[in-house]
VEXROFI-550934 format. One record per atom (N, C-alpha, C): residue number from 1; residue in one letter; x, y, z; atom name. Coordinates in steps of 0.1 Angstrom, whole numbers, padded with zeros to 4 digits. Layout:
# residues N
(atom NUM, a, (X, Y, Z), CA);
...
# end
This chain:
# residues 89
(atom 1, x, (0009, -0012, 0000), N);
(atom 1, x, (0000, 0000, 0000), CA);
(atom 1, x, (0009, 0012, 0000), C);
(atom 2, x, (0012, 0021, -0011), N);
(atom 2, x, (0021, 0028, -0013), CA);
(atom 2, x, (0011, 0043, -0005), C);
(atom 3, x, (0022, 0049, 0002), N);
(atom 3, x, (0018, 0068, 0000), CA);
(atom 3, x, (0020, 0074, -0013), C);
(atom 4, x, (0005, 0083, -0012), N);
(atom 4, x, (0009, 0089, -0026), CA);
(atom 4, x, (0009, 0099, -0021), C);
(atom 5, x, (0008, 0103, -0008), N);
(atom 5, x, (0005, 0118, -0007), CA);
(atom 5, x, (0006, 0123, 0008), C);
(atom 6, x, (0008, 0131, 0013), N);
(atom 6, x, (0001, 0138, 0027), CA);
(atom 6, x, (0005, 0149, 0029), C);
(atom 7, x, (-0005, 0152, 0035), N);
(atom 7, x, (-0008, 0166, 0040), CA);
(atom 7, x, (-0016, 0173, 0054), C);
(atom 8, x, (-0009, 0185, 0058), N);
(atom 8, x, (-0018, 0184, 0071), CA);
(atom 8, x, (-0023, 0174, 0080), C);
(atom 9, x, (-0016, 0161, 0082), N);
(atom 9, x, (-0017, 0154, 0089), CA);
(atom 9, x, (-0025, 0139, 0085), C);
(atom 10, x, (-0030, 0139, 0070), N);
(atom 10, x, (-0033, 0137, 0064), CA);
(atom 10, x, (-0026, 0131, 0055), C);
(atom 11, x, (-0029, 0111, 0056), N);
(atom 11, x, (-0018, 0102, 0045), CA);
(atom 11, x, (-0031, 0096, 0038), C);
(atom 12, x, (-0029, 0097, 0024), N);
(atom 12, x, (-0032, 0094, 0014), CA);
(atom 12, x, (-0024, 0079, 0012), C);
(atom 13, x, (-0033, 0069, 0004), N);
(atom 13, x, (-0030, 0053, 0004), CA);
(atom 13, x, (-0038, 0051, -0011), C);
(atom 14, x, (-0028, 0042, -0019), N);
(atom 14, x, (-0037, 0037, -0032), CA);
(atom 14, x, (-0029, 0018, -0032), C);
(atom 15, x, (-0039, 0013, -0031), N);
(atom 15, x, (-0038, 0001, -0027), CA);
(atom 15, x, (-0034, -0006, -0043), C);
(atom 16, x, (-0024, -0018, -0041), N);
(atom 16, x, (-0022, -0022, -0058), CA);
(atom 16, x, (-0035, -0033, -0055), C);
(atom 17, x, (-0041, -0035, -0071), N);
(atom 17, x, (-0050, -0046, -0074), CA);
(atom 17, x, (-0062, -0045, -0068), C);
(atom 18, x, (-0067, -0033, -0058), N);
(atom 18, x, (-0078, -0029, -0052), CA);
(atom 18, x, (-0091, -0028, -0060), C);
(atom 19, x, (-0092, -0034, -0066), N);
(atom 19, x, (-0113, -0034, -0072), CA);
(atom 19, x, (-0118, -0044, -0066), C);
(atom 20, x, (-0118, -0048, -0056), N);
(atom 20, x, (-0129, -0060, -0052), CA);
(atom 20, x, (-0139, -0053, -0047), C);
(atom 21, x, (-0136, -0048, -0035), N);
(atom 21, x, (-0147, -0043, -0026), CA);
(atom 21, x, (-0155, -0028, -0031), C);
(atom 22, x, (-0144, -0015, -0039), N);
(atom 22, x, (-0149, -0010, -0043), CA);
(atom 22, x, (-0155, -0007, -0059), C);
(atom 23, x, (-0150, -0013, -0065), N);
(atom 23, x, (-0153, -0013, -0078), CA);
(atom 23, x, (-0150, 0000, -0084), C);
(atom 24, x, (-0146, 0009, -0077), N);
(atom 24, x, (-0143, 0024, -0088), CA);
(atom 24, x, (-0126, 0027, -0084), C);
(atom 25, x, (-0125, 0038, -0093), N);
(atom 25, x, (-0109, 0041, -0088), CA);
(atom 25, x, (-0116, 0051, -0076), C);
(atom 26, x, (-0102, 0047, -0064), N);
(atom 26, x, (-0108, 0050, -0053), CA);
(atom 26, x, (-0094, 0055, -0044), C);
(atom 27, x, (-0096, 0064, -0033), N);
(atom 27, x, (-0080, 0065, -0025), CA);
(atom 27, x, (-0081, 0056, -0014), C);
(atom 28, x, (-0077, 0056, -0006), N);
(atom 28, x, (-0077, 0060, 0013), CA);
(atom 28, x, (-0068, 0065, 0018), C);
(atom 29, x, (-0074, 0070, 0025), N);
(atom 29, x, (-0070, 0084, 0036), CA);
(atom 29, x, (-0071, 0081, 0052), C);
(atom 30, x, (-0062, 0081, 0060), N);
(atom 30, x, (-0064, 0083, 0072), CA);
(atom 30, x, (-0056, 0093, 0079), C);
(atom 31, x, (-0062, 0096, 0090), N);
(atom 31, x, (-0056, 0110, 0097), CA);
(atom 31, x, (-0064, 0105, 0111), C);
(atom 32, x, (-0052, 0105, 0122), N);
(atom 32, x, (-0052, 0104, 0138), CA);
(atom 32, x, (-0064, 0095, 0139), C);
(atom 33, x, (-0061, 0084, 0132), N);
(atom 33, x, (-0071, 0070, 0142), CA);
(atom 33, x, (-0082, 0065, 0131), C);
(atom 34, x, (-0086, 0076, 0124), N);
(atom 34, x, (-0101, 0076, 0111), CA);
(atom 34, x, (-0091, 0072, 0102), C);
(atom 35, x, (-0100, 0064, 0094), N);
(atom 35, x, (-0096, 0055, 0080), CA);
(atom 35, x, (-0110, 0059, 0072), C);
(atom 36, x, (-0108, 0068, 0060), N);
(atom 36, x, (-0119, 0066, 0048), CA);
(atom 36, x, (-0115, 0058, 0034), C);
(atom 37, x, (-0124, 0054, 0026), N);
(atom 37, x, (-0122, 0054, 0012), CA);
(atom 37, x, (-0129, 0067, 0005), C);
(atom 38, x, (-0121, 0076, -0005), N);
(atom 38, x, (-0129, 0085, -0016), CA);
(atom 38, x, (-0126, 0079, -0023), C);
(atom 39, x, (-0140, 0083, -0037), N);
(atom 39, x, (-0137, 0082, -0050), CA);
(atom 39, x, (-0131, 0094, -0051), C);
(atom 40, x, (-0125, 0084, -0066), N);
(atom 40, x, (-0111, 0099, -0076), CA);
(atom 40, x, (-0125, 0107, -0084), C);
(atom 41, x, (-0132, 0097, -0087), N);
(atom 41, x, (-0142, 0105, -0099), CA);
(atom 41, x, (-0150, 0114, -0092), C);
(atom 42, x, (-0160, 0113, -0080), N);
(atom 42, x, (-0167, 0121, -0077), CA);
(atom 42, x, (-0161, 0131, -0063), C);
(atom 43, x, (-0149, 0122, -0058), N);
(atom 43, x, (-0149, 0136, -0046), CA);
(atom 43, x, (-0154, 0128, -0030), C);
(atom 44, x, (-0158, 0121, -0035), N);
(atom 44, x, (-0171, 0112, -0021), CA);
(atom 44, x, (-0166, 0105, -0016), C);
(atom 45, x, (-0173, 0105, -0001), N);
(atom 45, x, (-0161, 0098, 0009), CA);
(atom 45, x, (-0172, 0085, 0008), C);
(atom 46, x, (-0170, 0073, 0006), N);
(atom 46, x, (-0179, 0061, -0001), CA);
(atom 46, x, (-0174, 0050, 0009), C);
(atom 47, x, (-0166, 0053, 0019), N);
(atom 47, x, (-0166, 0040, 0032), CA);
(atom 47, x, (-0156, 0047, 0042), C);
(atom 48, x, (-0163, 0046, 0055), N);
(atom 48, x, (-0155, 0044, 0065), CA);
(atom 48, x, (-0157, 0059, 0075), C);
(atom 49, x, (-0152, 0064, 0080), N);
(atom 49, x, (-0156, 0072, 0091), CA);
(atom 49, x, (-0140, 0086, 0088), C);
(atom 50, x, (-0146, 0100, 0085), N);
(atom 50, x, (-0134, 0107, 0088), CA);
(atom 50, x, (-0140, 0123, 0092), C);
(atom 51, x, (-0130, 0129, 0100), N);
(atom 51, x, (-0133, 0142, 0103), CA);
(atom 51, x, (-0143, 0154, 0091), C);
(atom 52, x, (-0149, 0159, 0094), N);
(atom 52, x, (-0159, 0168, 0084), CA);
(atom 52, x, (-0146, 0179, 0073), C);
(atom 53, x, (-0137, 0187, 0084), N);
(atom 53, x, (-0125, 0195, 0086), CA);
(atom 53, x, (-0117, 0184, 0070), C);
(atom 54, x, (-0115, 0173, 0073), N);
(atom 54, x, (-0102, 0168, 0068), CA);
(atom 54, x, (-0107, 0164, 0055), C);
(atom 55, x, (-0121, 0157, 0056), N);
(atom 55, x, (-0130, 0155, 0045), CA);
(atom 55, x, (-0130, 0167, 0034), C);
(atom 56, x, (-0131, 0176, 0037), N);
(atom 56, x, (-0132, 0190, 0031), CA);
(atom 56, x, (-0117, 0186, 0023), C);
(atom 57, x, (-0107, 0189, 0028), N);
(atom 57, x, (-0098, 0189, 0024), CA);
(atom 57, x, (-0094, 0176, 0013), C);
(atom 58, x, (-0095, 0168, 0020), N);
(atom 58, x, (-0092, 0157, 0009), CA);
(atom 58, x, (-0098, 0155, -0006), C);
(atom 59, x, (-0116, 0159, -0005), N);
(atom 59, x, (-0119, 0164, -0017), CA);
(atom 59, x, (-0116, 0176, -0023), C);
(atom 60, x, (-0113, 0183, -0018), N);
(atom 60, x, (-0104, 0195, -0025), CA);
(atom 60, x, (-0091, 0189, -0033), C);
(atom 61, x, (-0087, 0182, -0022), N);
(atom 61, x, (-0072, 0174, -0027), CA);
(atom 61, x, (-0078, 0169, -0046), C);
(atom 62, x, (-0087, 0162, -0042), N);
(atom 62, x, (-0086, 0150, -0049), CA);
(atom 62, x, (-0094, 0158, -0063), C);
(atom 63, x, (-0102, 0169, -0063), N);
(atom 63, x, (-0107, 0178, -0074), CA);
(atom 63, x, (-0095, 0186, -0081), C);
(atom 64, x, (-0088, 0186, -0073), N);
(atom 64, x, (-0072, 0191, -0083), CA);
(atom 64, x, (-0061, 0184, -0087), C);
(atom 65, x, (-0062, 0175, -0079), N);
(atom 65, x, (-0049, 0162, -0086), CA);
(atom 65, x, (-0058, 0155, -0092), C);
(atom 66, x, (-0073, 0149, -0097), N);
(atom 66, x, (-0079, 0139, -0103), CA);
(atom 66, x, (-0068, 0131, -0111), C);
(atom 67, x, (-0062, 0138, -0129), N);
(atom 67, x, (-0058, 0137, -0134), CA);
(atom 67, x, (-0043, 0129, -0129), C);
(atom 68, x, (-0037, 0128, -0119), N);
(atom 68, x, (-0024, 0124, -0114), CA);
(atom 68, x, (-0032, 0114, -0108), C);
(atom 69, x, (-0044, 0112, -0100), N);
(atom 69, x, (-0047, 0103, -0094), CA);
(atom 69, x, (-0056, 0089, -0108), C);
(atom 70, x, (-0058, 0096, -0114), N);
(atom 70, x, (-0064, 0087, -0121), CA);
(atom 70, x, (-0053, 0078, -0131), C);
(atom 71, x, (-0042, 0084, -0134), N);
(atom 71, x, (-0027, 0076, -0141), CA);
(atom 71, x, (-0023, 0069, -0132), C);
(atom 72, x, (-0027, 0075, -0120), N);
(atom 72, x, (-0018, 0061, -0105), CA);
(atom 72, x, (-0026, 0049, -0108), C);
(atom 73, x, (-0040, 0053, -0103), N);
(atom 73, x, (-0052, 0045, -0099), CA);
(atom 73, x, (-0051, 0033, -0120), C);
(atom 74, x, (-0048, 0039, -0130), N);
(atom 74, x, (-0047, 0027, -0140), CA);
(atom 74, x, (-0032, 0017, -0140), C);
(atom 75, x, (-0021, 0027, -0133), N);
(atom 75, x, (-0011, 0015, -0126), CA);
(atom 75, x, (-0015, 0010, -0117), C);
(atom 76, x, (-0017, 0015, -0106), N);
(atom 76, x, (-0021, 0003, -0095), CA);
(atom 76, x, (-0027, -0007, -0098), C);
(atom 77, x, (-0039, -0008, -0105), N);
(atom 77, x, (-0047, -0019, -0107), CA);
(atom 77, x, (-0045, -0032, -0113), C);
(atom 78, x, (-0028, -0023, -0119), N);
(atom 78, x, (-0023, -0036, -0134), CA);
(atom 78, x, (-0013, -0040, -0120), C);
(atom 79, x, (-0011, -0033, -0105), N);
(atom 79, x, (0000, -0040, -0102), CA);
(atom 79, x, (0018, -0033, -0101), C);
(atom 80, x, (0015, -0023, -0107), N);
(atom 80, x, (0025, -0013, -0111), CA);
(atom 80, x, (0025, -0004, -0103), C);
(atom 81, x, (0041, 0002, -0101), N);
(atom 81, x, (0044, 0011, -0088), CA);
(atom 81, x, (0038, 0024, -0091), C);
(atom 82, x, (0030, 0030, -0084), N);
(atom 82, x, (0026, 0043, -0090), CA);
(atom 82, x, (0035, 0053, -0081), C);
(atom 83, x, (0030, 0069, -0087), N);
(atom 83, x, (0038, 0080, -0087), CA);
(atom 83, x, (0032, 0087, -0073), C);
(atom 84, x, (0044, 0095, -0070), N);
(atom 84, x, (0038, 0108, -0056), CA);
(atom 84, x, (0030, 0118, -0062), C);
(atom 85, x, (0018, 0121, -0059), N);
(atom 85, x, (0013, 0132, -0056), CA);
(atom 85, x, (0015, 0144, -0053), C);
(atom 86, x, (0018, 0158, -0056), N);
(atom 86, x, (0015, 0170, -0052), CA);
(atom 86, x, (0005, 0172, -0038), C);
(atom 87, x, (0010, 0174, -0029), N);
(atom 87, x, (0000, 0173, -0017), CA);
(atom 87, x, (-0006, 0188, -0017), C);
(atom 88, x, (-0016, 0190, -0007), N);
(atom 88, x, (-0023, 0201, -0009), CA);
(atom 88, x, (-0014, 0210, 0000), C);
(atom 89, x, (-0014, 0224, -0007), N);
(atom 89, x, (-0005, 0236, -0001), CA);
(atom 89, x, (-0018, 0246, 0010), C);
# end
């Protein structure tokens, strides 16, 4: 489970071979104890429990890197090491 990113306290996770459970390209994020899944496509936190504050942020994250997240998310899936992230400023 590689970091692709963090920020503000906030580590970003893109899992290799991950389409079982959620079927879309997807991250996870945890920050002090909470674990989410977002989708890359919509922004939406689609499993798991995280701060409102951090949530904000992460989809912010993820509406400006999509494009970097979505070239990880078609390596990861083949299995392939993907790239770092631009974390949020």
């Amino acid at each position: 489970m590689p970091l692709i990113s963090s920020f503000y306290g906030v580590l970003i996770y893109m899992y290799f071979m991950d389409t079982r459970q959620h079927h879309t390209p997807h991250i996870h994020a945890m920050y002090q104890g909470f674990e989410a899944v977002f989708s890359i496509d919509t922004a939406d936190l689609i499993d798991g429990k995280f701060p409102p504050k951090q949530t904000r942020l992460v989809q912010a994250w993820v509406e400006l890197r999509r494009e970097e997240l979505i070239a990880d998310w078609s390596l990861a899936i083949k299995g392939h090491a993907v790239e770092r992230v631009e974390p949020l400023r």
